[in-house]
C-alpha positions as CSV (number, residue, x, y, z in Angstrom):
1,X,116.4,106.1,97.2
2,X,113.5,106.2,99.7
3,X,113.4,109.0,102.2
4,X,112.2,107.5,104.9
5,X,111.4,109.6,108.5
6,X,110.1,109.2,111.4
7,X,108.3,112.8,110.9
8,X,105.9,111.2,107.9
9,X,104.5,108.9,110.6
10,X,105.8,105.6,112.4
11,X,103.9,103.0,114.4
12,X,105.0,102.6,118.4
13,X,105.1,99.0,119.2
14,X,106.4,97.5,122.9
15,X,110.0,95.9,122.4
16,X,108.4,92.9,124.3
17,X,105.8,92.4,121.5
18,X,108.7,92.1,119.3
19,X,110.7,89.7,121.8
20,X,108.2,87.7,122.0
21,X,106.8,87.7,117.7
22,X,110.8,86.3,117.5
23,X,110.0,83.0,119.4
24,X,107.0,82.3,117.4
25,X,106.3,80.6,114.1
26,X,104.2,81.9,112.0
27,X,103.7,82.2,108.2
28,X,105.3,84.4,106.0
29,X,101.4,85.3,104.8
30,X,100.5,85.6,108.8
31,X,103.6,88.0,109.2
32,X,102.6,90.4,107.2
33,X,99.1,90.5,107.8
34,X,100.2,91.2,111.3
35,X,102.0,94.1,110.0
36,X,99.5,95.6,108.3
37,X,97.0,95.1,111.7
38,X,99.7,97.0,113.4
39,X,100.3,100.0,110.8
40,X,96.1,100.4,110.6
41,X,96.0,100.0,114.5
42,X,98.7,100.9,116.5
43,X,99.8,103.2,113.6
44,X,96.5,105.5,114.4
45,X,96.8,104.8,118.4
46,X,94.0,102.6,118.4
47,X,93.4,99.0,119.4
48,X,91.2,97.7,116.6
49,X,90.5,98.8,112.9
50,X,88.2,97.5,110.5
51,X,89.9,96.1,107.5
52,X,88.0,93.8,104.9
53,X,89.2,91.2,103.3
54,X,89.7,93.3,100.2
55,X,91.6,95.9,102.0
56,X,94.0,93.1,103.4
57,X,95.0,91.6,100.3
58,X,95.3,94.8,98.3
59,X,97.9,95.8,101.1
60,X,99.8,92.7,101.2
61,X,99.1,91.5,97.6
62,X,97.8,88.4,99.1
63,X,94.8,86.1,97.8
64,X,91.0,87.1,99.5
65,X,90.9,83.5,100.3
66,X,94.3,83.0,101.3
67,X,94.1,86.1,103.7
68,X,90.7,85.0,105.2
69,X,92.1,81.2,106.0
70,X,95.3,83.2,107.8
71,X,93.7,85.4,109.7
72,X,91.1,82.4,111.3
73,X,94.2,80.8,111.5
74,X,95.7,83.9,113.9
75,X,92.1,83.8,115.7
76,X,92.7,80.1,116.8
77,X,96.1,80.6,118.1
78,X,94.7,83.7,119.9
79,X,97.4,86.3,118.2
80,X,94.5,88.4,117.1
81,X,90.5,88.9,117.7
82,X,88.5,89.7,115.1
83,X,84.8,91.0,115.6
84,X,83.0,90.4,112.2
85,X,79.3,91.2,111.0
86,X,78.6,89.4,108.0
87,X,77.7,91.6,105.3
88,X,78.4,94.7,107.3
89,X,82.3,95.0,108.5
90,X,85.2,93.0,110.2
91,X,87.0,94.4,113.2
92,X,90.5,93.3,113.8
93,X,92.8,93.7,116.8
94,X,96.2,92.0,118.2
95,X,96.5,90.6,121.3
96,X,99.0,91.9,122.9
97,X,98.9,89.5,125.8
98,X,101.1,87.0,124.4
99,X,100.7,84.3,127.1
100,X,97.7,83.6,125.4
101,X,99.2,82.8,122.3
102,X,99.0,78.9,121.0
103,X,101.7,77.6,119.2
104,X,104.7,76.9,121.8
105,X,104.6,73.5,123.6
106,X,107.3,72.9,126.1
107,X,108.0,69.7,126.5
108,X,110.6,69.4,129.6
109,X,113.5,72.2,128.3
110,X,112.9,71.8,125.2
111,X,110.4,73.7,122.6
112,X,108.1,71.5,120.5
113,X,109.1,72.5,116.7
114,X,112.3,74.9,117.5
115,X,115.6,74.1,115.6
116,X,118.3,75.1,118.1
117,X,121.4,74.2,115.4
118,X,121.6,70.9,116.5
119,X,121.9,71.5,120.8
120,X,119.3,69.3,122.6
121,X,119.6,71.8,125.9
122,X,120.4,68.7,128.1
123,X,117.5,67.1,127.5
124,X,117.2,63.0,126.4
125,X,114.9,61.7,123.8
126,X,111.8,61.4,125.2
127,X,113.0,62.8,128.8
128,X,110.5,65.8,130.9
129,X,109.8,67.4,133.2
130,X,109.7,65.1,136.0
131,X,106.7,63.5,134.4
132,X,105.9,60.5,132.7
133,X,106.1,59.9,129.3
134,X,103.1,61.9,127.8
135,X,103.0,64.5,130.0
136,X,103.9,67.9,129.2
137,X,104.3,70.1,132.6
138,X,102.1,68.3,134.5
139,X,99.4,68.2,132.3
140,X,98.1,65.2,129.7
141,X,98.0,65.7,126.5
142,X,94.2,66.3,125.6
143,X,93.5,66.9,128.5
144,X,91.7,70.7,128.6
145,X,92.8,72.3,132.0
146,X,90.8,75.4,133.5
147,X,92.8,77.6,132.0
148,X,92.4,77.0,128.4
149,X,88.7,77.5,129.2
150,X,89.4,80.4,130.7
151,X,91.1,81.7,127.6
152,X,88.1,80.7,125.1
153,X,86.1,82.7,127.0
154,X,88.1,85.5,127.5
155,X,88.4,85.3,123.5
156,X,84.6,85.5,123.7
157,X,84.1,88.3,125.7
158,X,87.1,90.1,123.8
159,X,85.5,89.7,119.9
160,X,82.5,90.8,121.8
161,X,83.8,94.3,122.7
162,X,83.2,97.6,121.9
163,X,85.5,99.8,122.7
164,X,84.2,103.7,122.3
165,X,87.4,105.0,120.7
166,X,86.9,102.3,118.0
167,X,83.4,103.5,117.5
168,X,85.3,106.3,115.5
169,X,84.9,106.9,111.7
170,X,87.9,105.2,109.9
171,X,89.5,107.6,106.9
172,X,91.2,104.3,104.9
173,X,88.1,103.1,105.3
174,X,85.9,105.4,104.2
175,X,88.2,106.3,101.2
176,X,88.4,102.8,100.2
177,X,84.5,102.5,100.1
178,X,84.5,105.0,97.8
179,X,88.0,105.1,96.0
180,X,89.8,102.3,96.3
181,X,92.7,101.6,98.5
182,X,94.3,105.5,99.0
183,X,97.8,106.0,98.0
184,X,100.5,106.5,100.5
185,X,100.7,109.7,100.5
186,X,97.4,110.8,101.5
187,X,97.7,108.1,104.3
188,X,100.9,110.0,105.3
189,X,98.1,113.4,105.0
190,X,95.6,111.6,107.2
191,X,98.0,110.7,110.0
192,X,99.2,115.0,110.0
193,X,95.5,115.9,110.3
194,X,94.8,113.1,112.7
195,X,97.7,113.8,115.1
196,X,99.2,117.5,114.2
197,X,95.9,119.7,113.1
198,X,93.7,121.6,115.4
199,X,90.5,119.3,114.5
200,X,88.8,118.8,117.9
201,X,87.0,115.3,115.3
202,X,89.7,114.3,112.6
203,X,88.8,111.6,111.5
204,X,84.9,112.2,111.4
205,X,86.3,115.2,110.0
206,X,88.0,113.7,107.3
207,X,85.7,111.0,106.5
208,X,82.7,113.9,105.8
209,X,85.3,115.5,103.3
210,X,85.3,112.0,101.6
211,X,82.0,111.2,101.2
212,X,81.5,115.1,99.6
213,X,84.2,114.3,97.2
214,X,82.1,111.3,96.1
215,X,79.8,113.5,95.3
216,X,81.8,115.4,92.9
217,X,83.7,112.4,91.6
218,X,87.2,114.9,91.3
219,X,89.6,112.9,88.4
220,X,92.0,113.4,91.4
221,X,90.7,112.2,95.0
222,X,93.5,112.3,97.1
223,X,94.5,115.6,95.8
224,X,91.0,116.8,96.0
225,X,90.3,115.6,99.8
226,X,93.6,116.7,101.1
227,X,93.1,120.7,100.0
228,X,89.0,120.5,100.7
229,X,90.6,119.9,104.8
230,X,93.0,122.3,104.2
231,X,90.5,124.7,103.6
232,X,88.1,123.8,106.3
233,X,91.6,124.3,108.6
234,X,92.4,127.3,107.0
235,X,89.0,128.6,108.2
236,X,89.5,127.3,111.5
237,X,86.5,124.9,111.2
238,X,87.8,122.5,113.7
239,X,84.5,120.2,114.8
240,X,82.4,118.2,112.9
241,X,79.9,120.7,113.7
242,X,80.9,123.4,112.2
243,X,82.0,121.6,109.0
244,X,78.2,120.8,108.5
245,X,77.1,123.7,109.2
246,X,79.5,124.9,106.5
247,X,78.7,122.4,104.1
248,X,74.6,123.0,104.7
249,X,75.0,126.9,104.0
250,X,77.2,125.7,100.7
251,X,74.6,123.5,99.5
252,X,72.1,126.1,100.1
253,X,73.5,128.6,98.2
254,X,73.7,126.7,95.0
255,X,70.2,125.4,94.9
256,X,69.6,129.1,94.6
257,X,71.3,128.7,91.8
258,X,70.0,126.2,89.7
259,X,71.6,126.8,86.5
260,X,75.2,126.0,88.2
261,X,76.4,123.0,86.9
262,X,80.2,121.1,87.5
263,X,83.0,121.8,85.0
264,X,82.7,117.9,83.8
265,X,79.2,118.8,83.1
266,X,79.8,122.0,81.1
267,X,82.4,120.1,79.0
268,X,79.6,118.0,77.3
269,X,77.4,118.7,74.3
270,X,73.5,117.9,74.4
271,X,72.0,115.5,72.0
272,X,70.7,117.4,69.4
273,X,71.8,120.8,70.1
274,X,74.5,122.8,68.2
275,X,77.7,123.7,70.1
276,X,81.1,124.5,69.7
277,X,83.8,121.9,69.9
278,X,84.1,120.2,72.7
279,X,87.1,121.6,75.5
280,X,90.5,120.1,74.9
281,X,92.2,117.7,77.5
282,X,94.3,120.5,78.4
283,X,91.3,122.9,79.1
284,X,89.6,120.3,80.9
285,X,92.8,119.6,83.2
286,X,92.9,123.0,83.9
287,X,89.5,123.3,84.5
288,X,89.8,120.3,87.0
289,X,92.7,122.3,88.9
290,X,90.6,125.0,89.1
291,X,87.9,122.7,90.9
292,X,90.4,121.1,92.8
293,X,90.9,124.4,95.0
294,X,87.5,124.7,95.7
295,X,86.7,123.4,99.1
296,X,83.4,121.1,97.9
């Protein structure tokens, strides 16, 4: 049975939002993209994320190309903005103002496309809003008013922004470079050092402690990452700063050392040189838990 609590993490979203995602139709594929924008946006307080198209479908289990004709498909109706650089990284947000959204015509008191169990809501076939046939409140179909060119450039303007909180390093991100998509739990470990630890920088924080694991290529990442911050926490290394600082007198001290070599590394035998046989699985897993506690 799951355990599921609000104290491993939940995502705040306005009751309105939700009001309002009811009277839309979308597709089941757009619904849950949309819930995975929300759980990497509003689920780290922020407004955007970047998410590639790899990242999308391994969280939804949908098709690359299905999830990048959805999500154009939630650009043109205006339900989200997405800020992409070919080649380099795809921002995604939701907007929030939902009187932007396209996908709801009202024609008189009744909605274009809504099934309302067979009541027409006193309106006549082909009756509207005191307007002629064609019209849809006071404006001809085709015809583009000030408004809706208001809203494309407002879309415009909005792809094109750069919001400094967004500027941040992104953890799922940068483990995902690296490791592929990370495993719930240490999602439910970044969120505690985001929100409940005394890093001043979490998430630069926690994306420096990535890229060192890379380095060391641990046969347990998550693991790995998660006790290398507790560490740094543990010796109240709270700023990017001071985690470099750490990590540059680290490094230092090994290349004093140049005979120190990784666990993996001592494990193998050199071609053409007489050893004993090589360590068991069981001596290298401990070994590997051994290295594990280590902070780099």
């Amino acid at each position: 049975m799951a355990d599921v609590q609000l104290e491993n993490g939940y995502t705040k979203i306005a009751n309105e939002i939700l009001e309002q995602m009811a009277k839309i139709k979308l597709s089941p594929t757009q619904y849950r993209l949309i819930f995975v924008i929300w759980r990497f946006t509003y689920g780290f307080k922020r407004k955007e994320h970047e998410m590639s198209l790899s990242f999308l479908s391994d969280a939804t289990g949908i098709d690359k190309r299905n999830v990048q004709r959805e999500l154009k498909s939630l650009q043109e109706r205006k339900i989200i903005f997405q800020d992409i650089k070919s080649g380099s990284y795809r921002k995604i947000s939701f907007n929030k103002n939902y009187d932007e959204w396209v996908g709801k015509i009202t024609i008189g008191k009744t909605t274009v496309g809504e099934i309302t169990n067979g009541e027409t809501n006193n309106t006549g076939i082909g009756e509207t809003n005191n307007g002629a046939i064609g019209e849809i409140d006071n404006t001809t179909i085709g015809e583009t008013d000030n408004q809706e060119i208001k809203n494309k450039e407002n879309l415009k303007e909005k792809s094109k922004e750069k919001d400094d909180q967004m500027d941040q390093p992104n953890p799922i991100t940068e483990y995902e470079k690296f490791f592929g998509f990370p495993p719930p739990i240490l999602i439910q470990d970044f969120n505690y050092w985001i929100d409940k630890s005394q890093f001043q920088e979490p998430e630069a924080i926690i994306c420096e402690v990535i890229k060192r694991a890379k380095l060391h290529n641990p046969k347990f990442p998550a693991k790995y990452i998660n006790s290398a911050l507790k560490t740094l926490h543990d010796l109240e290394l709270y700023t990017l700063s001071s985690v470099r600082e750490y990590n540059a007198k680290f490094d230092a001290k090994f290349k004093k050392q140049p005979n120190v070599i990784t666990f993996k590394e001592m494990s193998k035998r050199p071609k053409g040189v007489s050893e004993p046989p090589p360590l068991t699985d069981e001596e290298l897993q401990e070994l590997e838990e051994i290295e594990a506690k280590l902070p780099f």
